[in-house]
N, C-alpha and C positions, 0 to 999 in steps of 0.2 A: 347643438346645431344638428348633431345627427336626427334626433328625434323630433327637429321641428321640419326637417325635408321630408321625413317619413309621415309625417300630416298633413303636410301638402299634398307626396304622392297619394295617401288616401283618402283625403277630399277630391283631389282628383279625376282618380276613381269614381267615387262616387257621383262624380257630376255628369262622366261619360254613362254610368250606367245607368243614372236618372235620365237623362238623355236618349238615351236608347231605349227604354222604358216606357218614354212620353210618347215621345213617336214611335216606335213599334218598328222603325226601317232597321235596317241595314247594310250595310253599303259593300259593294260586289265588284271593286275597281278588276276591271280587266289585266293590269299587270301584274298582278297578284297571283293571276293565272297563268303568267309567261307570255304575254303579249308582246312584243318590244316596242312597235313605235315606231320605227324607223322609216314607213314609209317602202321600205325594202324585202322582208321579214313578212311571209304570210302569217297574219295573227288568225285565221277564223280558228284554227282549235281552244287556242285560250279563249277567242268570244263564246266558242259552244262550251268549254268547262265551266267557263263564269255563270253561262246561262246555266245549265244543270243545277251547278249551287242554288244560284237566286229563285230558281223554279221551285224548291225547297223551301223557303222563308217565307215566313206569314206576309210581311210588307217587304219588300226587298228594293233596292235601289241599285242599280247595275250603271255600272260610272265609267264612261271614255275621256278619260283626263285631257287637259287642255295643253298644250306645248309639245303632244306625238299625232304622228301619222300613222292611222293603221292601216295596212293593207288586208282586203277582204274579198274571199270567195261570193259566189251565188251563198248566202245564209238566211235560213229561218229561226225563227223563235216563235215557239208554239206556247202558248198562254194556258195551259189546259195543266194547272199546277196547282200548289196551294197558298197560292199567296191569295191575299181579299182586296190588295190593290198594288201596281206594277209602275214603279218609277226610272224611264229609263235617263238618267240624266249625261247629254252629249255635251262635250266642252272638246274635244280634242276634234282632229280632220281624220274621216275612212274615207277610203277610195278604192275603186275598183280596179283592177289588170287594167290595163293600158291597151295588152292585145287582145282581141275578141277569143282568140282560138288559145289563149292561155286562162280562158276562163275554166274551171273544175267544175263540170254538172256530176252530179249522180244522177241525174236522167235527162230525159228531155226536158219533163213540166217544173227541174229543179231551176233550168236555164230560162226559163219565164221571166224571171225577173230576178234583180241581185239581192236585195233586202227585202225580207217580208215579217209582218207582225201577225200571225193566224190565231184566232179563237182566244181576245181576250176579252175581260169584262173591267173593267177601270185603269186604265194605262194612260201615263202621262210619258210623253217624250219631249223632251226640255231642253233647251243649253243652248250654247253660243258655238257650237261646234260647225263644222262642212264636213256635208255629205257629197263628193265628187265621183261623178259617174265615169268620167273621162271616156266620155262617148266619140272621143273625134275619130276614130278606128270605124266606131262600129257606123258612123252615120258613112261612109261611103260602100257600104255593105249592102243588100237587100232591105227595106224598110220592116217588111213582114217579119227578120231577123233578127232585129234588134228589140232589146230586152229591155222591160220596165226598172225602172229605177227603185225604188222606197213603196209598199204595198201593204197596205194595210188587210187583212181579207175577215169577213166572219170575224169582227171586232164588237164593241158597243162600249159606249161610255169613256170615249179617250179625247185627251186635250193634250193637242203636239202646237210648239212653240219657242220661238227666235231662232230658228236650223237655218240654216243657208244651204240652197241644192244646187251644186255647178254639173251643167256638161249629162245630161241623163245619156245614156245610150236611145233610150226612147220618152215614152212620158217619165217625168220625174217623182212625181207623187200619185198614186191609187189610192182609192177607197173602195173596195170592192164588196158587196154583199154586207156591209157592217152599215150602225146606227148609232145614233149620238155622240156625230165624230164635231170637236170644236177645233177649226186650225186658224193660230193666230200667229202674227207677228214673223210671217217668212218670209226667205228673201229667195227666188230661183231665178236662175239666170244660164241662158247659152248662146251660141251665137244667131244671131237674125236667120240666119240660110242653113241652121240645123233643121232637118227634119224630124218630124213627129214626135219633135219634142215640147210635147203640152207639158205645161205649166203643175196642175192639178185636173187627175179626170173621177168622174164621180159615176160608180156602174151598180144598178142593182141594190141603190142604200137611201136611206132616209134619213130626215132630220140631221142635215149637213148645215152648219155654218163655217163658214171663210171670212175674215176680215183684217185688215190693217196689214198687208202686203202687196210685196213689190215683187212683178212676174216681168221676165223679160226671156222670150223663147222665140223660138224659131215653130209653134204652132200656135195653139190657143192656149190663151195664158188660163183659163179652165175650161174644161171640155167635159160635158152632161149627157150620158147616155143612158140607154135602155133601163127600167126600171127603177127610176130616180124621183123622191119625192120630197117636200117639204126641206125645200134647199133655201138659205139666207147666206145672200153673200155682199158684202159694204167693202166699204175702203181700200178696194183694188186700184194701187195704180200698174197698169198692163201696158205692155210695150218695150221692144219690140214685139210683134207678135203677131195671133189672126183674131183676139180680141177674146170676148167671153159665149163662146158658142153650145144650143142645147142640138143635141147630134153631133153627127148624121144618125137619123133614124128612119129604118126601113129598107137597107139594102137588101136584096137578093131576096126581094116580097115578103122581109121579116113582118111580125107584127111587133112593134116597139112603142114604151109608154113613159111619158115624161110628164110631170105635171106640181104645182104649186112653188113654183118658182120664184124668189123676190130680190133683185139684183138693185144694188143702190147704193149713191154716191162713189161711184166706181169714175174711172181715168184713164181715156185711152191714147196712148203718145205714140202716132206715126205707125199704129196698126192698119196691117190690111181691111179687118172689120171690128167694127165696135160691137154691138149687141146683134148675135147671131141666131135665128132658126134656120135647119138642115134639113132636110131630108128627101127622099129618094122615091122616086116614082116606083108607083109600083109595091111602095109598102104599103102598111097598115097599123094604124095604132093611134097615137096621138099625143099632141104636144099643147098642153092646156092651162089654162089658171095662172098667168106670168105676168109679173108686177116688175117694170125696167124704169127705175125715176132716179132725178136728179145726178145723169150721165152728163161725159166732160167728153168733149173730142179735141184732140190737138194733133189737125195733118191726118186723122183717120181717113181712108179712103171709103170705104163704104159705113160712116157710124149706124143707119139702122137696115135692117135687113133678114127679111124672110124671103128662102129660097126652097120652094115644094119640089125643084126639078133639078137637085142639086147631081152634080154627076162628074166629075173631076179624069174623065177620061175623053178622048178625043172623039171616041163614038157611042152614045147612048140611045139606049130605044126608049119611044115611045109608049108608056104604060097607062092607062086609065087610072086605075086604085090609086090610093095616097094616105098618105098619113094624116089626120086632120089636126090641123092648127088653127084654136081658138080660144077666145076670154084671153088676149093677149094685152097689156096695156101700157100704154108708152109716156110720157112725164118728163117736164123738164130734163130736156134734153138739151145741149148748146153746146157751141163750141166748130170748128173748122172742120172739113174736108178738102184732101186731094183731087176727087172726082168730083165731075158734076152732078152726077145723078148722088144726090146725099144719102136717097131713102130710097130703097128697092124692094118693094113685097112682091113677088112673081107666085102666084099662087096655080092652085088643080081648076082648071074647067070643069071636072066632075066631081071635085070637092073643095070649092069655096075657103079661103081663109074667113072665120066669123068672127062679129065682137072684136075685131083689132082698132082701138079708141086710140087717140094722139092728143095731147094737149100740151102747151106751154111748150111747143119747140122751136127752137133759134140755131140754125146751124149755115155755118156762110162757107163760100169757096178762100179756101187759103190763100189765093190771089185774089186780093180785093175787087178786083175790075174783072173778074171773070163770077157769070150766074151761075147757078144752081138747081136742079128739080128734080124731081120725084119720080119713077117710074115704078105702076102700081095696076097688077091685072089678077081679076076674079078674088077680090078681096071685097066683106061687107064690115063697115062699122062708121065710127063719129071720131069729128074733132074739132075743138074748138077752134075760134079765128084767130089764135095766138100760135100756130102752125107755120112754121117756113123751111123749108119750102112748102109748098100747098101739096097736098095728098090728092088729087082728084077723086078720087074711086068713095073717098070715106064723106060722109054727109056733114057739113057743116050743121052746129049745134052750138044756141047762145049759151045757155045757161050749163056749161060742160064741167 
């Protein structure tokens, strides 16, 4: 008996280290490192020993078990290691201080944001876990105050997947300066009347895709700014929230550039805005090449909408310059609105919204007995006669 348990254990054996072999990983659980869990217990030192280890290991897998809570500081994890590819697998809940001023910066730019991913090149972050911001503190604070949630910065080649994000302090997900980011399968969520808390914001990065997620925030369930391109985003259903908006671009006479955009089979439930352009007199730059088809409105209040004079304070001047928005294109689009006015393009007198095309739209007043129209100024382009409400400004076109 004795010598047939000892062949077990050393087949065993062998299978774990065939195993480990095969796949090259190795796994980095955090309580390994003194983590506790409790919810109570500041963990980030054991998340930063864990990390040091794993930053060591050729493939490494760095594991938040599922059934603890960890309590976590502002933390980074810098990619700039030896591993050739980075698995971080979430199953348990982290969350941040509760009180804003019990947050721990080592400086200012540490307090940026509470979680960040810096400088990796193949990283997957995965699991069933919540990521909780417990922003309810920080949102009656100054907006300008409040700090990013999950930030990816100087990345490439990462696919993050089934995390659930509660309560950001501010946005809950960034993608900052990185490229071939694929995010699937998320769920975010805050309350309707939290502020500036977007969904996903995209700054400075390329070749993004987004899909098969459910955003429910108190801003835009994703938000596209300054230097953004070759963005695929599907299967959004968004709401509450202010919809899927590219900007604001061009405050404070910036020059800002956005361009190849392709937004599709998205869902907007009882958003302020469905498909948004922003931007701000007086910039410069431009917001170009945008593909928006086969959108759903249910109760949206404004579902489409380009706004060149956007300006969210009570007194705005008058500037000439703008930011040019063109080759924009609109597609099956249907479903209700709260307001009358369904479609609002308000464009520059001194620079033209161009190429903005419509076809196949059907959007009705969510009170049946009440009409619907378009309000549409210094805008050129086409749409077929399967437009409703009617566009004025765009040129009817049979064969569209």
């Amino acid at each position: 008996m004795a010598t047939f348990k000892f062949l077990v254990l050393i087949l065993l054996l062998q299978s774990i280290l065939l195993v480990e072999f095969n796949s090259g990983e190795k796994i980095f659980d955090v309580v390994s490192f003194g983590a506790i869990g409790d919810g109570k217990a500041d963990d980030t030192q054991a998340f930063n020993h864990a990390w040091d280890a794993a930053c060591n290991s050729s493939s490494p897998t760095f594991l938040v078990p599922q059934g603890r809570t960890f309590l976590l500081q502002p933390l980074t994890f810098n990619g700039k290691c030896n591993s050739n590819k980075t698995t971080f697998q979430i199953d348990g809940k982290i969350m941040a201080p509760s009180n804003p001023f019990a947050w721990k910066c080592v400086n200012d730019s540490t307090c940026q944001q509470w979680i960040s991913f810096e400088h990796f090149d193949n990283l997957v972050i995965r699991g069933s876990g919540i990521i909780n911001g417990q922003g309810k503190e920080w949102w009656n604070l100054s907006c300008e105050k409040n700090e990013k949630g999950f930030v990816l910065e100087h990345c490439k080649n990462v696919k993050i997947s089934g995390l659930t994000f509660e309560d950001s302090p501010k946005m809950h997900i960034a993608f900052e300066r990185s490229t071939l980011i694929y995010a699937t399968n998320l769920t975010i969520k805050a309350p309707e009347d939290s502020p500036n808390t977007d969904g996903i914001h995209i700054q400075q990065s390329t070749d993004i895709s987004i899909d098969n997620s459910i955003i429910q925030t108190g801003d835009d369930c994703i938000s596209i700014g300054h230097g953004s391109k070759y963005l695929n985003i599907s299967n959004i259903k968004c709401g509450p929230g202010h919809g899927i908006s590219i900007g604001s671009l061009g405050r404070e006479g910036k020059t800002e550039e956005v361009e190849f955009v392709h937004v599709r089979d998205c869902s907007f439930n009882g958003t302020t805005n469905g498909v948004r352009i922003k931007t701000w007199q007086g910039g410069h730059g431009y917001a170009r090449n945008m593909v928006f088809e086969r959108i759903t409105s249910h109760a949206s209040t404004r579902p489409i909408i380009i706004d060149q004079y956007y300006c969210p304070h009570k007194h705005c001047e008058n500037k000439t310059s703008a930011v040019e928005v063109s080759n924009i294109a609109y597609s099956q689009i249907s479903g209700t609105t709260r307001k009358k006015t369904a479609v609002e393009l308000s464009c520059s007198k001194s620079l033209p919204c161009k190429n903005i095309t419509m076809k196949d739209i059907n959007l009705r007043n969510e009170e049946e007995e009440e009409s619907i129209s378009s309000y549409c100024l210094n805008v050129e382009g086409l749409s077929n006669r399967s437009v409703y409400p009617n566009v004025a400004c765009l040129q009817l076109v049979d064969n569209f």
